[in-house]
C-alpha positions as CSV (number, residue, x, y, z in Angstrom):
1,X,-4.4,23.6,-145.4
2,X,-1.4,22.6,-146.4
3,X,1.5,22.6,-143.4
4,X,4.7,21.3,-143.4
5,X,7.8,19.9,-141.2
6,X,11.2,21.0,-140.1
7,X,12.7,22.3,-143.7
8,X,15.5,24.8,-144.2
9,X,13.1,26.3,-146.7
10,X,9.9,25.9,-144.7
11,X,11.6,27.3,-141.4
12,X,13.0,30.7,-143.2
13,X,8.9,31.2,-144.0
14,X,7.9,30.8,-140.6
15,X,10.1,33.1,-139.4
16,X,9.1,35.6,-142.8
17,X,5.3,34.7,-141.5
18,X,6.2,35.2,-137.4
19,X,8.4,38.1,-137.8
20,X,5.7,39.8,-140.2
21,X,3.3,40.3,-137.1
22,X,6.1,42.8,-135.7
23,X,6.4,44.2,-139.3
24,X,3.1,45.4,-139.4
25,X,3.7,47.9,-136.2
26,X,6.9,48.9,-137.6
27,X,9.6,47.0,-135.4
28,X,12.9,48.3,-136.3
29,X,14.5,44.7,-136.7
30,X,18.5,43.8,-135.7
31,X,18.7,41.0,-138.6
32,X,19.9,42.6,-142.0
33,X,18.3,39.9,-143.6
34,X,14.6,40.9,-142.6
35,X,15.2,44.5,-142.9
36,X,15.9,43.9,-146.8
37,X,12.9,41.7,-146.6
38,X,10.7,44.0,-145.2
39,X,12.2,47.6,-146.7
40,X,10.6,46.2,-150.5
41,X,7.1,46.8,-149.0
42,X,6.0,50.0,-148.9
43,X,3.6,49.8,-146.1
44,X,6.5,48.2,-144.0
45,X,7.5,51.7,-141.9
46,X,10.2,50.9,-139.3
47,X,9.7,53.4,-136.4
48,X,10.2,51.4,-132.7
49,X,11.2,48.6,-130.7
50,X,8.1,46.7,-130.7
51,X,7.3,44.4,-127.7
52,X,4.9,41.3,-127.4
53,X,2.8,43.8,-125.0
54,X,2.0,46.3,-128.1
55,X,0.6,43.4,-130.1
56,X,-3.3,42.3,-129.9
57,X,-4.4,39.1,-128.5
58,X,-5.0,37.8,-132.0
59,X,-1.3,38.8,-133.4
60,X,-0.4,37.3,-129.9
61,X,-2.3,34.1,-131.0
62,X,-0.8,33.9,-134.4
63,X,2.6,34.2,-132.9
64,X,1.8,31.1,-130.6
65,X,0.8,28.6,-133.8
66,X,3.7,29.6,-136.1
67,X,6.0,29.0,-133.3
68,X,4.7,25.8,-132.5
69,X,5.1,25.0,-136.7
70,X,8.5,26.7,-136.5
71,X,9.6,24.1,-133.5
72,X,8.3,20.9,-135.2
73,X,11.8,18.6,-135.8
74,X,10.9,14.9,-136.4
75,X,14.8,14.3,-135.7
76,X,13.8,14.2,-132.1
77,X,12.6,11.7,-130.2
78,X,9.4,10.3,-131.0
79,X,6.5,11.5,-129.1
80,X,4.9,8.3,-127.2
81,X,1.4,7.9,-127.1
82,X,-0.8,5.1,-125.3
83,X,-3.5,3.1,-126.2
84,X,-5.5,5.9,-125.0
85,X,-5.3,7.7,-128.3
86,X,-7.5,5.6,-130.2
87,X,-10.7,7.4,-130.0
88,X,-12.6,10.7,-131.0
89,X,-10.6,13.9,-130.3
90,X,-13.1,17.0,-130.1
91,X,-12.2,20.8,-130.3
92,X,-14.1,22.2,-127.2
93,X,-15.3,20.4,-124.3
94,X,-19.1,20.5,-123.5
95,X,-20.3,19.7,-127.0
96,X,-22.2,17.1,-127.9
97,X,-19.5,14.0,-129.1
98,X,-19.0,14.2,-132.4
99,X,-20.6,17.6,-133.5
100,X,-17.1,19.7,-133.1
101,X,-14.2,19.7,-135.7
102,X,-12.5,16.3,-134.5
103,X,-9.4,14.1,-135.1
104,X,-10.8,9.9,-135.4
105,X,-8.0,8.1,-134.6
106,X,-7.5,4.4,-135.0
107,X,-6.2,1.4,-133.9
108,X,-4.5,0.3,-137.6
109,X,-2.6,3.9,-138.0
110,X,-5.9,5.1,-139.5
111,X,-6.9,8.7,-138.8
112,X,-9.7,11.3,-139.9
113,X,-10.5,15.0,-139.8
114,X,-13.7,15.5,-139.6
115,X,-15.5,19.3,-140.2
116,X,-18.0,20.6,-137.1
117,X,-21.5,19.3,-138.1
118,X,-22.6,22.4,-137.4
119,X,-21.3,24.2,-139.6
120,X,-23.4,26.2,-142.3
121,X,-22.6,25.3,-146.2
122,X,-20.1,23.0,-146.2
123,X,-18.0,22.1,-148.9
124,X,-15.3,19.6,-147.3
125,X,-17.0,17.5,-144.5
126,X,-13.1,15.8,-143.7
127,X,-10.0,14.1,-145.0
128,X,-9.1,10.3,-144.4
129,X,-6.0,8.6,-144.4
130,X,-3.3,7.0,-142.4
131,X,-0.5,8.4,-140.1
132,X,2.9,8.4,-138.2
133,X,4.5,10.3,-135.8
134,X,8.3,11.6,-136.3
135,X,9.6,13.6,-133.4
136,X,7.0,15.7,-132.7
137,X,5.2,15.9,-135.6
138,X,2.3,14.2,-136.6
139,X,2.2,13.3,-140.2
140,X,-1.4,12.8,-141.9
141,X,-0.9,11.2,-145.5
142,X,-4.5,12.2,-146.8
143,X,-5.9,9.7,-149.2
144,X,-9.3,10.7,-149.5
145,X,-11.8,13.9,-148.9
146,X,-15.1,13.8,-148.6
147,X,-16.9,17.0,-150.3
148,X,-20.4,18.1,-151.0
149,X,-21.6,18.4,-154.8
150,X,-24.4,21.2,-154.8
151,X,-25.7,23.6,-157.1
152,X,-26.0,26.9,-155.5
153,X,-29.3,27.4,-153.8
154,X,-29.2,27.8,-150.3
155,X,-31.9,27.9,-147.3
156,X,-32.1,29.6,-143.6
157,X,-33.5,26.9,-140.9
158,X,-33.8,28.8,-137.1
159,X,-31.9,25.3,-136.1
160,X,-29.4,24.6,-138.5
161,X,-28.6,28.3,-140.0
162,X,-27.9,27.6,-144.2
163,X,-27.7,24.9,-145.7
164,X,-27.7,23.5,-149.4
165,X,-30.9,22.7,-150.8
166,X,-29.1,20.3,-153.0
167,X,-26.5,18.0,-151.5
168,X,-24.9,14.5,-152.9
169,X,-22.0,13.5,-150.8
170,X,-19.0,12.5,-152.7
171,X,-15.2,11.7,-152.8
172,X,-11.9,12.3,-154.2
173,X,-9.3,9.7,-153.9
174,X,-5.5,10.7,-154.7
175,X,-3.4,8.6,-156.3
176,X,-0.6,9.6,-154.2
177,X,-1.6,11.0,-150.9
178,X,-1.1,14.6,-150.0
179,X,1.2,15.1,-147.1
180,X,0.3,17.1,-144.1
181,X,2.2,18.2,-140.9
182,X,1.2,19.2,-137.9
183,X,3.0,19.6,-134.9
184,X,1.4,17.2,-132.0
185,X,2.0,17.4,-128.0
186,X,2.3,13.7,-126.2
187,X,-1.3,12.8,-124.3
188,X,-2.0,14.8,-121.3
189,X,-3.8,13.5,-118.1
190,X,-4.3,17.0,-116.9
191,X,-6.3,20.0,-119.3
192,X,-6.7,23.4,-119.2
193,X,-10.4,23.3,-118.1
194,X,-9.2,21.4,-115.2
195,X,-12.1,18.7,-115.8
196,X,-11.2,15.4,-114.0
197,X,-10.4,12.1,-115.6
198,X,-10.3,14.2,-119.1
199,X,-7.3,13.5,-121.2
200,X,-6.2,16.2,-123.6
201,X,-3.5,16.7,-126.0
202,X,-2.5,19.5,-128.8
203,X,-2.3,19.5,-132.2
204,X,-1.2,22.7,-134.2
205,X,-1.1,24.9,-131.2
206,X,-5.2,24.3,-130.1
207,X,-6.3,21.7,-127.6
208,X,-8.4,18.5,-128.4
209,X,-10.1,16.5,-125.7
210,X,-10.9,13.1,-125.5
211,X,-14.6,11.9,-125.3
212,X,-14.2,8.5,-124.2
213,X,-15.3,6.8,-127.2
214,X,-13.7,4.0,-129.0
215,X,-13.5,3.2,-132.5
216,X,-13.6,-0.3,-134.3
């Protein structure tokens, strides 16, 4: 997934990509510029005034993470985070630590994504590298990614739904890193589960808790 910062060039797509969600029910649009846009496609069929109250709670959803990719700036002030980043950062609360998709962050600007363990047939199991934060963006310079080699035989277990029958972890080193973007929200000491004591922050619009484990 490749995402990027506040560009000229990258901004005019996020607003091709948001504005395409009011497209699809035929929003008559005010801008010249993304009526010319739109009028090449033929299923693009202008018709009303479309309003966020017409669109469903997925388009809704979508609207929410472009937005936040269309408001990244790293000209802004740096977002300032404490020592109490350093840790695992888990998608979902409840789970146990570890098992959800996850940011690992570091004490030595180090930083991982790591893949749900639970998830059937996977290819990537994460990506590795170091980071910075500009504004509020957080930028992941991925140096490494950690795949599955398998041949394509697959099983059912009642616990673990598929999986390969033949796996042999490997990895891919770049040369020069692959940049990634993401926009990042300082730490929060409140969340939206209202747990106590239970930090939480956001990155790319969804909400990552904190499990209270450190990392050497």
């Amino acid at each position: 997934m490749y995402l990027w910062g506040r560009f000229d060039g990258y901004n005019k797509s996020y607003r091709i990509l948001r504005n395409t969600i009011y497209a699809k029910y035929g929003h008559i649009f005010k801008s010249k510029d993304l009526t010319d846009y739109f009028t090449q496609f033929p299923w693009y069929q202008p018709q009303k005034n479309v309003t966020d109250s017409m669109l469903s709670d997925v388009d809704k959803k979508n609207l929410e993470l472009i937005q936040e990719f269309e408001n990244m700036d790293e000209t802004k002030a740096n977002i300032s985070w404490s020592d109490d980043k350093i840790g695992i950062w888990q998608l979902g609360y409840g789970m146990a630590s570890g098992w959800g998709e996850r940011f690992v962050i570091y004490d030595n600007s180090k930083i991982e994504f790591l893949f749900s363990q639970m998830r059937q047939l996977k290819i990537v199991n994460g990506y590795s590298g170091s980071y910075s934060i500009k504004g509020n963006v957080l930028i992941f310079l991925v140096k490494e990614v950690d795949f599955n080699e398998y041949t394509p035989e697959y099983s059912y277990s009642a616990g673990w739904g598929y999986e390969w029958k033949q796996e042999k972890r490997n990895k891919i080193t770049f040369t020069e890193p692959v940049i990634l973007r993401f926009p990042i929200s300082a730490i929060l000491n409140e969340n939206s589960l209202q747990v106590k004591n239970l930090l939480s922050l956001k990155i790319c619009g969804y909400e990552f808790f904190f499990d209270g484990k450190r990392c050497e």
